[in-house]
Each structure stands twice: as structure tokens, then as C-alpha cells.
C-alpha positions in Angstrom: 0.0 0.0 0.0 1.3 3.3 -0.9 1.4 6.3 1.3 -1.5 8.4 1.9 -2.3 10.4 -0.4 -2.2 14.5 0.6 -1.1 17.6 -0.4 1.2 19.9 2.5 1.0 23.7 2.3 4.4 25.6 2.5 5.0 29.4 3.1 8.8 31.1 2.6 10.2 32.6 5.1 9.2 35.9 4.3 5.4 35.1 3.4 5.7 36.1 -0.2 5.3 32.8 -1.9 3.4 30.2 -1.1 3.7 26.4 -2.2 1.5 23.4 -2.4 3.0 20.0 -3.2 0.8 17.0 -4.0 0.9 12.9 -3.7 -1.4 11.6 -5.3 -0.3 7.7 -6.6 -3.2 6.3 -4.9 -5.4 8.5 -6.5 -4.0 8.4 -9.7 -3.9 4.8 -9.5 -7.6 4.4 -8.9 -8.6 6.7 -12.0 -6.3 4.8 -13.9 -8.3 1.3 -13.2 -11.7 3.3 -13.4 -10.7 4.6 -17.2 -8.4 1.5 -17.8 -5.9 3.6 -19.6 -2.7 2.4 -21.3 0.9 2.9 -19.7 1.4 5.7 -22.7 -1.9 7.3 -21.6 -1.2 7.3 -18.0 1.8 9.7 -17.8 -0.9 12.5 -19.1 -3.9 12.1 -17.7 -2.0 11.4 -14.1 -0.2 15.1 -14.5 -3.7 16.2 -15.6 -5.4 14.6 -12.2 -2.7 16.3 -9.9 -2.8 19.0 -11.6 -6.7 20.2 -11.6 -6.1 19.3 -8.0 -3.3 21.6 -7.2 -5.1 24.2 -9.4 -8.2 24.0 -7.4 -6.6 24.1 -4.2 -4.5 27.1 -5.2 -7.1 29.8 -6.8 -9.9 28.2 -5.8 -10.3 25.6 -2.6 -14.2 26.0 -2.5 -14.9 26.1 -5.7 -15.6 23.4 -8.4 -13.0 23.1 -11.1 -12.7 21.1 -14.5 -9.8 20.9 -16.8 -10.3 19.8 -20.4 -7.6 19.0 -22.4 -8.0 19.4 -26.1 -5.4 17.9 -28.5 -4.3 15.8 -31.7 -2.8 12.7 -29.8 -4.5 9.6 -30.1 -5.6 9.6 -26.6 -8.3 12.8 -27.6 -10.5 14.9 -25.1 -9.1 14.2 -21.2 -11.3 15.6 -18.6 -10.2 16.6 -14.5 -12.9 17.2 -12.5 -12.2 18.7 -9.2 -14.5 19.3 -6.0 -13.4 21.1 -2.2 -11.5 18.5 -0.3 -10.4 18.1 -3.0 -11.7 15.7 -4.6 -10.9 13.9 -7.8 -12.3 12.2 -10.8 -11.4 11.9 -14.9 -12.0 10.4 -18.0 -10.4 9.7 -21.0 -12.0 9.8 -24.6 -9.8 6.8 -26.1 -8.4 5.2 -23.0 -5.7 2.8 -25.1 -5.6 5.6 -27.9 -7.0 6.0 -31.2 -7.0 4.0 -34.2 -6.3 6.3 -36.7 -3.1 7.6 -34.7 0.3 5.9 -32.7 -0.8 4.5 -29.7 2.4 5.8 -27.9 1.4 9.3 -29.0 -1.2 9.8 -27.0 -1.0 13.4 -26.3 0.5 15.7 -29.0 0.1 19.3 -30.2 -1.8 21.5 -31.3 -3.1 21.5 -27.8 -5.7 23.7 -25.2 -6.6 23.4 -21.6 -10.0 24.6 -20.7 -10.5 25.2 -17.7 -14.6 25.8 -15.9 -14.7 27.3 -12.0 -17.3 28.0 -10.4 -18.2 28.1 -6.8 -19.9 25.0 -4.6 -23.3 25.2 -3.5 -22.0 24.3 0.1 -20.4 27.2 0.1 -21.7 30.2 -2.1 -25.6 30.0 -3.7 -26.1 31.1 -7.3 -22.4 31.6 -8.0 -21.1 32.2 -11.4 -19.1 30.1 -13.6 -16.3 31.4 -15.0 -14.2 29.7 -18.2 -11.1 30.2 -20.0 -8.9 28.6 -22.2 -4.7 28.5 -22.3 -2.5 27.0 -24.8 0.0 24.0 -23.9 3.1 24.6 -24.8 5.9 22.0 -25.1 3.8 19.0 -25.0 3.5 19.6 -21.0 0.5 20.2 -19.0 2.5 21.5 -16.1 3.3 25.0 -18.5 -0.4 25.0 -19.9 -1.7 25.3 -16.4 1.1 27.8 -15.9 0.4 29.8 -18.2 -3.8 30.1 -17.9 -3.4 31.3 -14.5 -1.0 33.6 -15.7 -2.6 35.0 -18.3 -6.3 34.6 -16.3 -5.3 35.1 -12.6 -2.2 37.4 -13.7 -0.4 35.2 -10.9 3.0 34.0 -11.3 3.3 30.7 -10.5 5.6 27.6 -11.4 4.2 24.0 -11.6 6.5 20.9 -12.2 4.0 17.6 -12.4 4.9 14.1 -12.9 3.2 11.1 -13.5 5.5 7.3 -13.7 3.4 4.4 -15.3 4.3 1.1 -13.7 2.7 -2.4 -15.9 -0.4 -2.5 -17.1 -2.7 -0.5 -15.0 -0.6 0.7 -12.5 1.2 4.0 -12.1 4.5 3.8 -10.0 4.0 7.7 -8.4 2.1 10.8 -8.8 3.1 13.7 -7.8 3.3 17.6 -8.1 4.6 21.0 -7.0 3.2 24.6 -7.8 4.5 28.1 -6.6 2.9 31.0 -6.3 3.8 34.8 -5.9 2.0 36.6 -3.2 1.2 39.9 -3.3 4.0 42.0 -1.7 6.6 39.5 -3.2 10.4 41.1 -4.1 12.7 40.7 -6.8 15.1 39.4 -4.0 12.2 36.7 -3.1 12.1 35.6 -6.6 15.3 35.0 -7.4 15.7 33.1 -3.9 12.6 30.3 -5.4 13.6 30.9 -8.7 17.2 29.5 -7.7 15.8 27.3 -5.6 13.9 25.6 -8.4 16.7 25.8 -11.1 19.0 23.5 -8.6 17.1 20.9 -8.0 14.8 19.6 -10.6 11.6 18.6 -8.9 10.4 15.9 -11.8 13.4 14.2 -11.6 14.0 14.0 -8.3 10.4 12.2 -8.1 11.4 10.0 -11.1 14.3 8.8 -9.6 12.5 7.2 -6.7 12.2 10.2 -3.9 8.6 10.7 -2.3 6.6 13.5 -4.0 6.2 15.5 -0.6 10.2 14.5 0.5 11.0 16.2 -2.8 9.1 18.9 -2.4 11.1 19.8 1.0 14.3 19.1 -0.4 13.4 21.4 -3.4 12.4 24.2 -1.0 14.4 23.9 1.9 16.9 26.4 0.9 14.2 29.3 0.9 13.5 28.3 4.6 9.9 27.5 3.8 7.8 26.0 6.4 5.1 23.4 6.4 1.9 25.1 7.5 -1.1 22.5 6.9 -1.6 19.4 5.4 -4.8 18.4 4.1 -6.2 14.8 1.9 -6.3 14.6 -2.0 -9.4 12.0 -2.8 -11.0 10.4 -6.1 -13.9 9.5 -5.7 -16.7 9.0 -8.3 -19.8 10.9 -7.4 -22.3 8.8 -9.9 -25.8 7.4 -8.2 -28.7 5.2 -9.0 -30.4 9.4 -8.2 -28.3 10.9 -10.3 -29.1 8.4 -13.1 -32.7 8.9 -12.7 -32.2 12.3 -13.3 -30.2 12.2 -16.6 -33.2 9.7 -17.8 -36.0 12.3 -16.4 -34.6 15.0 -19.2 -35.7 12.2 -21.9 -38.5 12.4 -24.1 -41.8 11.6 -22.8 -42.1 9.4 -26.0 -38.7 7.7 -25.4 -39.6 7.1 -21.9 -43.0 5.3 -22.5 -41.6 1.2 -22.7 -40.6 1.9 -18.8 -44.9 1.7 -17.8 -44.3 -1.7 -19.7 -41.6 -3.0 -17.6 -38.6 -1.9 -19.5 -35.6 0.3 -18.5 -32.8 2.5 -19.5 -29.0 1.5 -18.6 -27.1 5.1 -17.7 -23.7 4.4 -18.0 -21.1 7.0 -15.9 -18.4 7.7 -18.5 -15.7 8.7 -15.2 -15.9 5.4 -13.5 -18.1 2.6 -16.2 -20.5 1.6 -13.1 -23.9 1.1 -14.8 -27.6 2.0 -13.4 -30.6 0.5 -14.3 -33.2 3.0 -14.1 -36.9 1.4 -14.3 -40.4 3.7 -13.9 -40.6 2.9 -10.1 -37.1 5.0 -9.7 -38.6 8.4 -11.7 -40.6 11.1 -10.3 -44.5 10.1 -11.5 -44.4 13.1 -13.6 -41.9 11.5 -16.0 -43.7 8.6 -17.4 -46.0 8.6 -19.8 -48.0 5.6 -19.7 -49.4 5.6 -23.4 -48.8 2.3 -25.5 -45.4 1.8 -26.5 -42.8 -1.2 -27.2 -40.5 -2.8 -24.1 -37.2 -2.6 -24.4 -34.0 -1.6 -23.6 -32.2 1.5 -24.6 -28.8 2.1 -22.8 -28.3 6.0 -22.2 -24.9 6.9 -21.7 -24.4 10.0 -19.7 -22.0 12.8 -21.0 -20.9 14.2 -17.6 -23.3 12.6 -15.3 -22.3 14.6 -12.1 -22.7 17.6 -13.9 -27.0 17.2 -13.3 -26.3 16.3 -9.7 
């Protein structure tokens, strides 16, 4: 069993930068054996997973995020959906890669990062969402994420990510680092982190067998920073027999008429592949229309699910 998964919150001595450093194997792992990706697939959509999570927890920690990553590789669309705590989940549009491209290109440029925020319920009612959109430059989602809070947040920041795929199905370790200017920050400060950074290559020092977090102190030690809270890093599917009722519900009355008969839709959550069977006794009375039709069974398979719950 791997270490638990968290991500520890670091300030530099003079409280002008902050830094947030993630592991997150465990929960890379398990959205790896939800989407059942490829060892070539894995390396992106794991940087994209600890990434949306670091984002999150960096410009937004009660807000709902969710990274889209557009691109020519054979992989296509990949999609990080983040929630406070935070919590995780993703999917992948061709989890072993396309036909029509290498399977050990699966991500390649052109490239964009999209990236939807908005606030959660729990904490703010009828908050707006916000989008924008960043290029990725250098094949790497680390700079795209650099870059659209850059250009969107006008924040300097520095992220390193790194994903290691083990065998089939497994990832070795997941990890990441961002830093952020505070406002208040001097050129003296910068060059402090930014010579911090340039001496020890955070990536590498996690590909070469060092624990995400113990990397990120050795990486930031000499800019005396200092560990001021650690909190969990989850993913967890947020599908439900409810929520599936709900995505049938917005059907047409005609196509939901077989169900008086004893027939039944199959919604089918595209982030973790768990299937509901969704009969009339599970919708609202208001839904059915009980007119003659044919039985049968249609399966119904759920863009974003979670995104109706």
C-alpha cells in the first residue's frame, strides 16, 4: 500500500510565496483502473489529475473546477474534475488511444486546456461560472496550467508535475509541486525560489524514486519555507442510481414510455463505467408517460453525469 495520499501547504520565510506539493499515486492509480488507460496514456492524464487538483486548491479551494484537455494525440479529449476537499475524478475519450493515430502518441500538439470554475453550493448559492482557455506549450500540462493562470489570474506561479506508469494498469507515483507569488513578493524573493527551483529539478528527483512530498522539501528547503497545513487529496466517483434517474427524467416523454411496460434505461457513468438501471418505479411520476409503446432496452450513456447532480 502506498502512502497516503495528501497535499502539505508551504510558506517562505518571508510570506511572499506560497507552495502546495501534492501525492497523489493512490489516486491516480484508482482513476487509472476506473478509465483503464494504457501505460502511454497514463503519464498524461495522471499530471492532468494532480494538476486540476493543485489548481483547485491554489485559486480556488471552495470552488468546483474542471480541466479539459484538447489535442491531436491519439488519446483525444481528457477531462479533470475537481470538487473542495479536494476531490478527484477523470475520463479519458480513447483510454488505449485511437486508431487512426500511434498509440504511444497519445498526447500531441496543437493542444488547449479549458479550464470551468465556479463556486460549490455548500459554500456560495447562485455563484457564477467562470471559463477560460490557455494554450500547452511543449507537449507539457504542467506550463499550460502555468500559463492560464498567468494569463487569467495574472499570478505567477511555477508548476512541475509528474506522473511514472508502472505495468499495465498501475502507475508507479504521482506527484506535483506549484509556486505561487504573493502579493507584496520582491525581486530578491524571486530570485531566492527561482534559484531554488533551477537546482534541483523537482520531476526528476520524483522520477528517480524520492517521495513526492520529501522532494518537495528538499526542493524548497533552501528558501527556509515552512510546512503550515496538510490536508487529503481523494478520487472518488460521485455517480448514483439518483443521479441516473435524473439524466433519464430529461428524456422524451415518448422515449420514456416502454418503462410503464416494464422496460428500463441503462445510464452508464463515463468517469468510472458503473452502470444503473433505471426502471419507472425509480422516476418522479411526472416522468412517465404511460401511453402504449414497445418494451425494451435502450442504454443511455451519460455525457458528464455529475454535472446534473
Amino acid at each position: 500500500m502506498n502512502a497516503p495520499d495528501q497535499i502539505h501547504r508551504y510558506m517562505n520565510a518571508e510570506g511572499t510565496f506560497r507552495m502546495l506539493a501534492a501525492r497523489g499515486t493512490n489516486a491516480v492509480s484508482k482513476g487509472v483502473s476506473f478509465c483503464h488507460t494504457s501505460p502511454a496514456v497514463t503519464a498524461t492524464f495522471g499530471e492532468l489529475l494532480i494538476g486540476a487538483a493543485l489548481l483547485q486548491y491554489a485559486q480556488g479551494p471552495g470552488e468546483r473546477f474542471q480541466l479539459q484537455l484538447e489535442h491531436s494525440g491519439s488519446a483525444g479529449v481528457m477531462v479533470a474534475e475537481v470538487r473542495p476537499g479536494p476531490v478527484i475524478r477523470g475520463r479519458v475519450q480513447f483510454p488505449r488511444g485511437g486508431a487512426l493515430l500511434p498509440t504511444d502518441v497519445p498526447f500531441k500538439e496543437p493542444a488547449t486546456v479549458h479550464v470551468t470554475r465556479q463556486p460549490d453550493p455548500a459554500f456560495v448559492r447562485n455563484g457564477q461560472r467562470y471559463q477560460s482557455s490557455a494554450p500547452v506549450q511543449g507537449g507539457r500540462v504542467d506550463t499550460a496550467l502555468q500559463q492560464f493562470v498567468l494569463e487569467s489570474e495574472q499570478v505567477l506561479s511555477v508548476f512541475s508535475l509528474v506522473c511514472v506508469p508502472g505495468g499495465e494498469g498501475e502507475v508507479k507515483v504521482a506527484g506535483g509541486l506549484v509556486v505561487q507569488a504573493l502579493p507584496g513578493w520582491e525581486r530578491e524573493h524571486l530570485v531566492a525560489v527561482t534559484s531554488a527551483l533551477e537546482a534541483i529539478d523537482y520531476a526528476e528527483l520524483v522520477r528517480s524514486g524520492v517521495d513526492p512530498l520529501d522532494a518537495a522539501d528538499r526542493v524548497l528547503a533552501p528558501i527556509g519555507s515552512k510546512l503550515i497545513g496538510t490536508d487529503s487529496l481523494e478520487y472518488r466517483c460521485r455517480c448514483s442510481k439518483e443521479t441516473a434517474a435524473r439524466v433519464v427524467g430529461m428524456l422524451e416523454k415518448d422515449e420514456l414510455r416502454h418503462l410503464a411496460q416494464g422496460g428500463m434505461e441503462v445510464v452508464v457513468c463515463e468517469f468510472c463505467g458503473t452502470s444503473y438501471e433505471v426502471r419507472q418505479a425509480d422516476l418522479p411520476a411526472a416522468s412517465i408517460d404511460t401511453a402504449e409503446g414497445t418494451a425494451e432496452d435502450t442504454t443511455v450513456v451519460a455525457e458528464t453525469p455529475i454535472s446534473k447532480g
